[in-house]
C-alpha positions as CSV (number, residue, x, y, z in Angstrom):
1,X,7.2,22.4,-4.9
2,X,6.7,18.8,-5.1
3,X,5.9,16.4,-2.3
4,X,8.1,13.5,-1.6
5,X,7.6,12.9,1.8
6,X,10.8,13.8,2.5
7,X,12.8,11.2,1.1
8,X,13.5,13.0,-2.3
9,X,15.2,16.3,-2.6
10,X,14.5,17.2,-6.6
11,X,12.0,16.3,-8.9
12,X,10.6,17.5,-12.0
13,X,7.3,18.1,-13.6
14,X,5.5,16.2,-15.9
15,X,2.7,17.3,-18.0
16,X,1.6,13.6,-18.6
17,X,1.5,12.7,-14.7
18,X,-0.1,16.2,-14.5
19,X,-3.1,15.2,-17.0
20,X,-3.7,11.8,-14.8
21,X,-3.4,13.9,-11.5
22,X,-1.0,10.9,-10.2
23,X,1.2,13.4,-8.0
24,X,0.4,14.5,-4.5
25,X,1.3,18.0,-4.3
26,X,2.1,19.8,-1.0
27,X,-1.4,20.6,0.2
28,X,-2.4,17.0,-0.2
29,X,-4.1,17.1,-3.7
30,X,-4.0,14.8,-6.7
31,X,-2.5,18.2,-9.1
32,X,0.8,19.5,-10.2
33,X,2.8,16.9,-11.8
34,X,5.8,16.6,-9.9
35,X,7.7,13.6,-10.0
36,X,10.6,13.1,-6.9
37,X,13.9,12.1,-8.5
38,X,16.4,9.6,-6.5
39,X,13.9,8.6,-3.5
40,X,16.2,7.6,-0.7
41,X,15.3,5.2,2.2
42,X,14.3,2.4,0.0
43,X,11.3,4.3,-1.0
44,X,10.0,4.4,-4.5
45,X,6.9,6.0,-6.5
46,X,6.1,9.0,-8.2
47,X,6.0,11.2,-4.6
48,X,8.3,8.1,-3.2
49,X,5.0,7.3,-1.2
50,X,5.6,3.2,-2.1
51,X,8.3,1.3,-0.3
52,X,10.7,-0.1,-3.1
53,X,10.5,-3.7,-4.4
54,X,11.7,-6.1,-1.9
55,X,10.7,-3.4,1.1
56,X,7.3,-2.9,3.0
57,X,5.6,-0.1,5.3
58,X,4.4,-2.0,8.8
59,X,0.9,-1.2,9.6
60,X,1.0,2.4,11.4
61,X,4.0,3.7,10.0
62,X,3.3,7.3,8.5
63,X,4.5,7.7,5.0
64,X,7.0,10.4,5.8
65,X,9.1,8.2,8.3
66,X,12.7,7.8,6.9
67,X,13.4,4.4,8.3
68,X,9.7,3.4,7.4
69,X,10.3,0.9,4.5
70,X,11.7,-2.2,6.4
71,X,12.8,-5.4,4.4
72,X,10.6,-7.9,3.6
73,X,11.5,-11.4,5.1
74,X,10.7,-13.1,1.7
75,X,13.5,-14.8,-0.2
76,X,13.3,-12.7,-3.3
77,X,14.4,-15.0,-5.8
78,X,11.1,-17.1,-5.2
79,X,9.1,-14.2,-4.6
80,X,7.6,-11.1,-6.3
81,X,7.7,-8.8,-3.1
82,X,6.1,-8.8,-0.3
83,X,2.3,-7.0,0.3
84,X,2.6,-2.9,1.9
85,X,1.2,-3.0,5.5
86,X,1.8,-6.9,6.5
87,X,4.9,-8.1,4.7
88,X,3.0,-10.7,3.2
89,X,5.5,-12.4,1.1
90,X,3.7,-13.0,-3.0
91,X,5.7,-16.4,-3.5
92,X,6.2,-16.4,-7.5
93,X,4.0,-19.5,-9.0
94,X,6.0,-22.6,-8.4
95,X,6.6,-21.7,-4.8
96,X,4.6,-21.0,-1.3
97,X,5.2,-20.6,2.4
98,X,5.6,-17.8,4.7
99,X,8.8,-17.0,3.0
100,X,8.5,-19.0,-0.2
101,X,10.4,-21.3,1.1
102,X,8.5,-24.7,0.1
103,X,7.6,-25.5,-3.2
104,X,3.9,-24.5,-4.7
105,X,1.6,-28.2,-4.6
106,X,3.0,-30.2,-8.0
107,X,6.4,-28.8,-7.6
108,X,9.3,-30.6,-6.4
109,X,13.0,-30.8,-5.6
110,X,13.5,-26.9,-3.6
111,X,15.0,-24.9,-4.2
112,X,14.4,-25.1,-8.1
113,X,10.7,-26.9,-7.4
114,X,10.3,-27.7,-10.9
């Protein structure tokens, strides 16, 4: 059985994953190999225990919770994601801001700041 939180319904194991003890197996230990297959509610990861890129889990919100993964406020074509727990936006290099939406210091002319 693997453990996907509940967002997954399959998986499959992998003797690879299994070697690096990367999957969480029911009982709450690094051993098994199971990787979830088609994690739902924008979750993603190898037990769909990461939100998926452009998503983030608040502070508080239990792993399991299947409207956890909220979207992050960034714009995403001038950012990289935004950080689990806070939403932090990660503005890519040539921009900054709450929501990346100024240009990065020697960067002009937004919303290309070249």
């Amino acid at each position: 059985a693997c453990n996907c939180h509940g967002h997954a319904t399959d998986c499959y194991y992998d003797a690879d994953v299994d070697q690096r003890q990367e999957s969480l197996n029911i009982h709450g230990h690094y051993e098994g190999g199971g990787v979830c297959i088609n994690c739902q509610h924008n979750t993603a990861g190898i037990n769909c225990e990461k939100c998926a890129k452009g998503y983030y889990r608040p502070y508080g919100v239990p792993v399991g919770a299947p409207d956890g993964c909220i979207p992050c406020s960034c714009n995403l074509e001038h950012a990289e994601g935004c950080e689990e727990r806070s939403g932090r936006c990660f503005c890519k290099q040539n921009f900054q801001g709450e929501n990346c939406e100024l240009c990065a210091d020697g960067f002009y002319g937004y919303p290309f700041c070249v």
